[in-house]
C-alpha positions in Angstrom: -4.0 -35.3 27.5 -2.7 -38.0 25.2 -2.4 -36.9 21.5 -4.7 -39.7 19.3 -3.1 -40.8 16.1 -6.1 -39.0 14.5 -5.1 -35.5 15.7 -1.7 -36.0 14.5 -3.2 -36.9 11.1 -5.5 -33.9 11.2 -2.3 -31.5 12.5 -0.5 -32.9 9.6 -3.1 -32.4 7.0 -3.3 -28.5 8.3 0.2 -28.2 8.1 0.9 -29.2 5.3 -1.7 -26.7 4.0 -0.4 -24.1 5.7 2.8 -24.5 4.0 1.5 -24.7 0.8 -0.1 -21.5 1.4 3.4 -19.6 2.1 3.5 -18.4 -1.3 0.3 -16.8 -1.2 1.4 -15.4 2.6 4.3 -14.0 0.6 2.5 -12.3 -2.2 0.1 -11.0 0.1 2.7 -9.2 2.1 4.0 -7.2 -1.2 0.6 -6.7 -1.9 -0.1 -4.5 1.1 3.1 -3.2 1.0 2.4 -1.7 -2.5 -0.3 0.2 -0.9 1.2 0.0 2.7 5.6 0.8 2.7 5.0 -0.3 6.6 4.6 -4.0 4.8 7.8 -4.3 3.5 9.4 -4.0 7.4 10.6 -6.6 9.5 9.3 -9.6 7.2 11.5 -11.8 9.1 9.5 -11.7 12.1 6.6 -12.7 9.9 8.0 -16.3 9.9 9.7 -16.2 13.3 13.1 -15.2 12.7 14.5 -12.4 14.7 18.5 -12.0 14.6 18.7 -11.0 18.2 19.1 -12.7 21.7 15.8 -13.7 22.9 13.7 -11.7 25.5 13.4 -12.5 28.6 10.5 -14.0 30.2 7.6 -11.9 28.9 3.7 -12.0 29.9 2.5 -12.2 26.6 -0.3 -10.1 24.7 -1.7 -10.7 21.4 -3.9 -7.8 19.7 -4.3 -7.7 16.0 -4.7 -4.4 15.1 -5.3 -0.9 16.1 -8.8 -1.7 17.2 -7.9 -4.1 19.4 -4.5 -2.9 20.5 -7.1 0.1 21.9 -9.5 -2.4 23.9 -6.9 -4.2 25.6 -4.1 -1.2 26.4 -6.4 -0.8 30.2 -6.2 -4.3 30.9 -1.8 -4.4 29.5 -1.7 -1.2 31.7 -3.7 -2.8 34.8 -1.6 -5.8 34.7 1.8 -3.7 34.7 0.7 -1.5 37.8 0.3 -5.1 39.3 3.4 -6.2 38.0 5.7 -3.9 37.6 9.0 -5.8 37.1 7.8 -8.1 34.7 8.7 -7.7 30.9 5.5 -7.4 28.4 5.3 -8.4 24.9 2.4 -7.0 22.3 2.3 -8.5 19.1 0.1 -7.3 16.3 -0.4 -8.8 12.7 -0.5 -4.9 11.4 1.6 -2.0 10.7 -1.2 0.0 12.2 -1.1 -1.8 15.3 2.9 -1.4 15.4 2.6 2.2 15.7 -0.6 1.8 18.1 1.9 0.2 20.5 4.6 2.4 20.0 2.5 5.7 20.4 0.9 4.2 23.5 3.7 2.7 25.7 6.5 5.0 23.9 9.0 1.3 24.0 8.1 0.5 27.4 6.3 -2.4 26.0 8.0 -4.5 23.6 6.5 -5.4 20.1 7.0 -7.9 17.6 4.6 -9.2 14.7 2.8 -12.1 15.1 4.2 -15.0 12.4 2.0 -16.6 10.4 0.7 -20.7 11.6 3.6 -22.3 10.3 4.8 -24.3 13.1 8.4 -23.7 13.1 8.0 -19.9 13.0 5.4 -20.6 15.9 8.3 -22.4 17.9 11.0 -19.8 17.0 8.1 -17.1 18.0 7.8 -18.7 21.4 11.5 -19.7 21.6 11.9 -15.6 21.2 9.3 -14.2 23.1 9.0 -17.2 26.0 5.9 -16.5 27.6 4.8 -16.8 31.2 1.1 -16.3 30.0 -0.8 -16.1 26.6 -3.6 -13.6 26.3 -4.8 -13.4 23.1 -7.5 -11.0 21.9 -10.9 -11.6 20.5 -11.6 -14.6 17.7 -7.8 -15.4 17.1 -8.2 -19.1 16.3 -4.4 -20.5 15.2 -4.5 -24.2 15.4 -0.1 -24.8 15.7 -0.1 -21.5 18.1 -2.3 -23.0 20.7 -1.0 -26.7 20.0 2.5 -25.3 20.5 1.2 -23.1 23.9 0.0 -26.2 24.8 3.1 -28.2 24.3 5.4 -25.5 26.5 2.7 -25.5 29.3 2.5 -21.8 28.8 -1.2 -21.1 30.5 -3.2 -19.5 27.5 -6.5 -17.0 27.2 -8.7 -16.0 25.1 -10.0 -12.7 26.1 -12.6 -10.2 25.3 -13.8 -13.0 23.7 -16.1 -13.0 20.6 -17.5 -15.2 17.7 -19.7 -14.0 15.1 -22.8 -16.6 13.7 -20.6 -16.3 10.5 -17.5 -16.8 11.9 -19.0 -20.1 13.4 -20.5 -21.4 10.3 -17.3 -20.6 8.1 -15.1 -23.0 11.5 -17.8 -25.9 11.4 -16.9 -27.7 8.1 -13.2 -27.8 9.8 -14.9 -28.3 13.5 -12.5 -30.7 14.9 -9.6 -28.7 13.8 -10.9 -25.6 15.6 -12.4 -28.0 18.4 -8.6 -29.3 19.0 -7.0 -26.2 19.2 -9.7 -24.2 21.3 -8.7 -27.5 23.6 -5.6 -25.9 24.0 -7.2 -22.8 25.9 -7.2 -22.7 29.1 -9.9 -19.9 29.7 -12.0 -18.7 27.4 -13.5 -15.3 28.4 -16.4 -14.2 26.1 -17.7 -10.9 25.8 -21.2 -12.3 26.0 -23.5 -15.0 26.4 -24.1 -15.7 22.8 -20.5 -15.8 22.0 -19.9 -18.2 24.4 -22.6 -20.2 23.5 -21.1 -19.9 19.8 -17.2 -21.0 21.5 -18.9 -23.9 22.9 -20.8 -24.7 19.6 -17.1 -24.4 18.1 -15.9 -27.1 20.1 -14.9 -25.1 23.6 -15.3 -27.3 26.8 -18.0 -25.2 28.3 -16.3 -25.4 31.6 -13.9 -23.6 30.3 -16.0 -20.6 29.0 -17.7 -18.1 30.7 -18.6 -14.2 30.3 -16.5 -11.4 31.5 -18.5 -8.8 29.4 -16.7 -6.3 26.2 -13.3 -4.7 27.1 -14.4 -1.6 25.1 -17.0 -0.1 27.4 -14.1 0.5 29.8 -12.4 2.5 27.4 -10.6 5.3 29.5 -11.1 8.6 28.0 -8.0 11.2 28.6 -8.5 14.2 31.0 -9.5 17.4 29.0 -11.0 15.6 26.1 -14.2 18.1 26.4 -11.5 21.7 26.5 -9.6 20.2 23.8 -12.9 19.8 21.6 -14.1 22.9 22.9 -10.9 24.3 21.6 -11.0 22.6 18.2 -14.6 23.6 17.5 -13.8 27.2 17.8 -11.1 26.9 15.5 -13.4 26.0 12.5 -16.7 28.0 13.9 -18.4 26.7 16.9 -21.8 27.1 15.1 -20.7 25.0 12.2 -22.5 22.0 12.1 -19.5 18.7 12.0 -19.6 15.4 10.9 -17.1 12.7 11.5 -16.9 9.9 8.8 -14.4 7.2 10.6 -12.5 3.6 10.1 -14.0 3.6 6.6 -12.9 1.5 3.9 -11.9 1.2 0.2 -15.2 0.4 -1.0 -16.5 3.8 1.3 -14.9 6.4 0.0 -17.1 7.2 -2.6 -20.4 6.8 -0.7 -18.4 9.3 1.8 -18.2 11.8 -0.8 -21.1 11.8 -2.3 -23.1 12.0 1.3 -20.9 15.3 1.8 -22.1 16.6 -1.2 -26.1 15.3 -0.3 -25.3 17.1 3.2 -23.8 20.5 1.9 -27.5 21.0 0.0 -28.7 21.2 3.3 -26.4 22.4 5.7 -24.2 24.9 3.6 -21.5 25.2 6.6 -21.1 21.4 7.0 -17.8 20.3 8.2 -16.8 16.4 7.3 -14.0 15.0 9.4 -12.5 12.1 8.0 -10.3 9.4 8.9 -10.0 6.2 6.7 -9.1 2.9 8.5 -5.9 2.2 6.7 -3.2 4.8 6.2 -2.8 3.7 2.7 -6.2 5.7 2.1 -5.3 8.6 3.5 -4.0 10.6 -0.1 -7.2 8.7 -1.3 -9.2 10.7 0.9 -7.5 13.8 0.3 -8.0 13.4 -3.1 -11.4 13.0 -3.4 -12.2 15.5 -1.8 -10.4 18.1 -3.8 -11.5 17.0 -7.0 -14.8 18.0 -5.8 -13.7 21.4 -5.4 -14.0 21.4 -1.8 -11.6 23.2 0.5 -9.2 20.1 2.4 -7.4 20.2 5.1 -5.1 17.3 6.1 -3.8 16.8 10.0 -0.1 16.2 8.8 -0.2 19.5 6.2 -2.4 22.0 8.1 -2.8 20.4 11.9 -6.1 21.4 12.0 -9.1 22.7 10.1 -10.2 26.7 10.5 -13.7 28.6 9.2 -12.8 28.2 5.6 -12.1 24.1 5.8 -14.9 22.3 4.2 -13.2 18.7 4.3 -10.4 17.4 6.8 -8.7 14.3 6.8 -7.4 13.2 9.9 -4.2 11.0 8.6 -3.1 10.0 11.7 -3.0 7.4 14.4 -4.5 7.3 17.6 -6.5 10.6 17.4 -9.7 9.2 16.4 -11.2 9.3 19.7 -10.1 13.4 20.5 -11.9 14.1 17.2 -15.2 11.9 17.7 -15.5 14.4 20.8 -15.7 17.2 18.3 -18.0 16.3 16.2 -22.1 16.5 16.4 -23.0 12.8 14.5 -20.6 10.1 13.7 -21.0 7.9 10.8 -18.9 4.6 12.0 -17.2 2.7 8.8 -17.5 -0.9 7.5 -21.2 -0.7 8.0 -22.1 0.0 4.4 -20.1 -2.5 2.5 -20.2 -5.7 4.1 -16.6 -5.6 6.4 -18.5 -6.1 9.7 -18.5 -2.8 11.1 -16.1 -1.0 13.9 -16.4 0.3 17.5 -19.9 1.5 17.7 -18.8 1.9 21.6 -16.0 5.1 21.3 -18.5 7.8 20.3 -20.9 6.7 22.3 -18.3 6.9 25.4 -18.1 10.6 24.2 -22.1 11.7 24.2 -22.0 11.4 20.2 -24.7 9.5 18.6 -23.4 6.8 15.7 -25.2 6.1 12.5 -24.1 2.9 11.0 -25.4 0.9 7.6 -26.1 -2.7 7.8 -23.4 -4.6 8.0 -22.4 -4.9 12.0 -21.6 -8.3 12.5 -18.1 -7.5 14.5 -20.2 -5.6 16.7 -23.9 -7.1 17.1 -24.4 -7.1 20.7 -22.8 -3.4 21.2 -24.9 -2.6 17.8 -28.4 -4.6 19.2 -27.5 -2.2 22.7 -27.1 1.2 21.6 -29.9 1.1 19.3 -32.2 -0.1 22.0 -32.0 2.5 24.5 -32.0 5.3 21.5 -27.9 5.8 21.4 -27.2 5.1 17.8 -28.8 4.8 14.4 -28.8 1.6 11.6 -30.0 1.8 8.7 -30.4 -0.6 6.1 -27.9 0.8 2.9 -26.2 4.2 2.2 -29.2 6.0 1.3 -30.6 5.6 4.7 -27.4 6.6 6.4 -27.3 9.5 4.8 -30.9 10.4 5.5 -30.3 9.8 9.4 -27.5 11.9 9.5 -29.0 14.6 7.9 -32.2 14.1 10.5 -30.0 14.0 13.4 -27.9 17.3 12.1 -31.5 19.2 11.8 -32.4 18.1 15.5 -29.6 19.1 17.7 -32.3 18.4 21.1 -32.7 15.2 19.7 -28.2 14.4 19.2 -27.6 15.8 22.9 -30.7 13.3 23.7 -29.6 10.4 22.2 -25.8 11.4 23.4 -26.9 10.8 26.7 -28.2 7.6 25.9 -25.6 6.2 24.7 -22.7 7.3 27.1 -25.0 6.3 30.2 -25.7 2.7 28.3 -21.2 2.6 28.3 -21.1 3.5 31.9 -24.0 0.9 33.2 -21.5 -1.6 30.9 -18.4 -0.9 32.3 -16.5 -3.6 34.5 -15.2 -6.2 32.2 -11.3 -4.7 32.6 -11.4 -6.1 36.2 -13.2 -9.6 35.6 -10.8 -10.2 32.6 -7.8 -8.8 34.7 -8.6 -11.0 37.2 -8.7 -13.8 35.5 -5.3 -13.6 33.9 -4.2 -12.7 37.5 -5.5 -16.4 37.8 -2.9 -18.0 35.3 -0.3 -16.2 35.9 2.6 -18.2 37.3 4.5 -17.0 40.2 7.9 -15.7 38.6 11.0 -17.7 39.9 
């Protein structure tokens, strides 16, 4: 398709934008690495320089972070079984999901970090990296990425597909920006029907769109989750009732510690697990909960929490799941202040009902789901939360109930991982 001299105007207009923002790129990267070391690693790759020979042909992955480095590891792992010469690439724009990768495919996979939409680092990126395929996760939306993908004739997807109302009405003042890069894709597949209507809305060519379902109901759950939470329960007392506070943020931390304390009055023995989103919150975390007086364990210091532990703080990465298993409620983070919300979807794969606050706009259909057939909680501030947990604690009948609920709603769901799989087996070039 012919480029119009008004797209070359608009491409202009964002690039020079773009470059006007690399000062504010810059002193955002110190500013996370202030709280964050991980920051202050590898910053050349942040603007696509890389000092090495380039790879060879890779099939391409882009996940942001640890969240979504989770959803799409089945479908990286799928497509390896099915390919298993072929050199993959995973890029993150986080630390967090850097050490995701590394944990899970132990350098079998390579990694690099996304650079920023400049478009020479987006040309050295792909001059690096040279992708058969592009399969990027989620609402990733980079104009000079998909312009340049586009340019190399490297087939590109979006997959597990989403796009929030918000998301849509922050893209529509800049719609034919968005509309000409989402041009550039050559499948889009959407995790539902409303956020494919929403692509198209965007400016998607609805032939182009269609539903595969949400990558996260076909989360794989390792063999001997159930022993090993067995096992962890009777470490700090079987009978102890446990409460599993997770991905919370900044803004959180408080509300986390005072719903402990709220709790305790009620259930003397309660046990909060904790594990903060960002690692940079982990000594926060610890912290607080000392200066309450309350007996903290860490999983770097102690490894695990006994009969005496009133608080521990899972500072770590990738163990979230094995510790949802061993819990009785889970109060998922994000919900109270107004991030979005996280993966409603892992506890309920593990029989454990979720209690979120209001804010669940990353997840609304998952959210809308659960709560329908009696798998999860909302409520409508931190007040309520509270108040549901402490119901669902008292009612153990009604936790196993609604347990049930929820991981029978993530089995009906599954299937997505081989639509979306087969798809990208669809675009993928035959190697030379």
């Amino acid at each position: 398709m012919p480029v119009t001299l008004w797209q070359r105007l608009l491409r202009g207009a964002y690039a020079c934008v773009m470059y006007a923002l690399v000062p504010a790129m810059l002193y955002h990267l110190v500013w996370r690495g202030l709280r964050d070391r991980e920051y202050f690693r590898r910053w050349s790759e942040r603007f696509g320089w890389y000092g090495v020979a380039p790879l060879p042909p890779t099939i391409w992955v882009h996940a942001v972070s640890v969240g979504e480095v989770i959803a799409v590891a089945p479908l990286v792992d799928a497509l390896r079984a099915r390919h298993p010469d072929a050199i993959f690439l995973v890029t993150t724009t986080t630390p967090t999901g850097a050490a995701q990768v590394a944990a899970r495919w132990k350098g079998e996979v390579a990694h690099l970090y996304l650079p920023g939409d400049l478009r020479g680092a987006v040309r050295r990126f792909l001059a690096h990296a040279r992708p058969r395929i592009g399969v990027v996760m989620e609402t990733e939306i980079w104009p000079n990425l998909y312009l340049e993908m586009r340019r190399a004739k490297v087939p590109l997807l979006l997959v597990n597909a989403r796009l929030s109302q918000r998301s849509l009405n922050g893209y529509l003042p800049v719609r034919p920006l968005i509309r000409m890069a989402l041009n550039c894709v050559d499948e889009i597949a959407a995790q539902s029907q409303s956020d494919a209507q929403r692509f198209v809305r965007a400016g998607a060519r609805e032939d182009r769109v269609h539903v595969s379902g949400n990558l996260k109901y076909d989360l794989r759950l390792p063999d001997g989750f159930a022993a090993q939470a067995g096992e962890r329960r009777a470490a700090w007392g079987a009978a102890r009732p446990v409460w599993i506070a997770a991905s919370t943020h900044e803004g959180e931390e408080a509300f986390v510690v005072e719903a402990h304390a709220r709790l305790r009055e009620r259930f003397p023995g309660l046990l909060l697990l904790w594990a903060p989103r960002h690692p940079a919150r982990f000594p926060f975390a610890i912290a607080a909960c000392r200066q309450r007086g309350w007996r903290t364990c860490s999983r770097s210091a102690e490894g695990m929490a006994d009969a005496q532990t009133d608080c521990f703080v899972i500072d770590s990465l990738g163990e979230l799941l094995g510790f949802y298993a061993a819990a009785d409620v889970a109060f998922v983070g994000g919900s109270v202040q107004a991030i979005g919300g996280h993966n409603v979807l892992e506890p309920a794969a593990l029989g454990v009902p979720a209690v979120v606050g209001p804010h669940t706009a990353n997840f609304t259909e998952a959210t809308a789901l659960l709560r329908d057939v009696g798998g999860m909680l909302q409520a409508g501030d931190g007040d309520g939360v509270v108040q549901a947990i402490g119901e669902l604690l008292a009612d153990p009948a009604r936790v196993r109930t609604m347990g049930a609920a929820g991981r029978a709603l993530v089995e009906r769901e599954r299937g997505a991982l081989a639509r979306t799989a087969e798809r990208v087996e669809a675009w993928l070039p035959v190697r030379a």
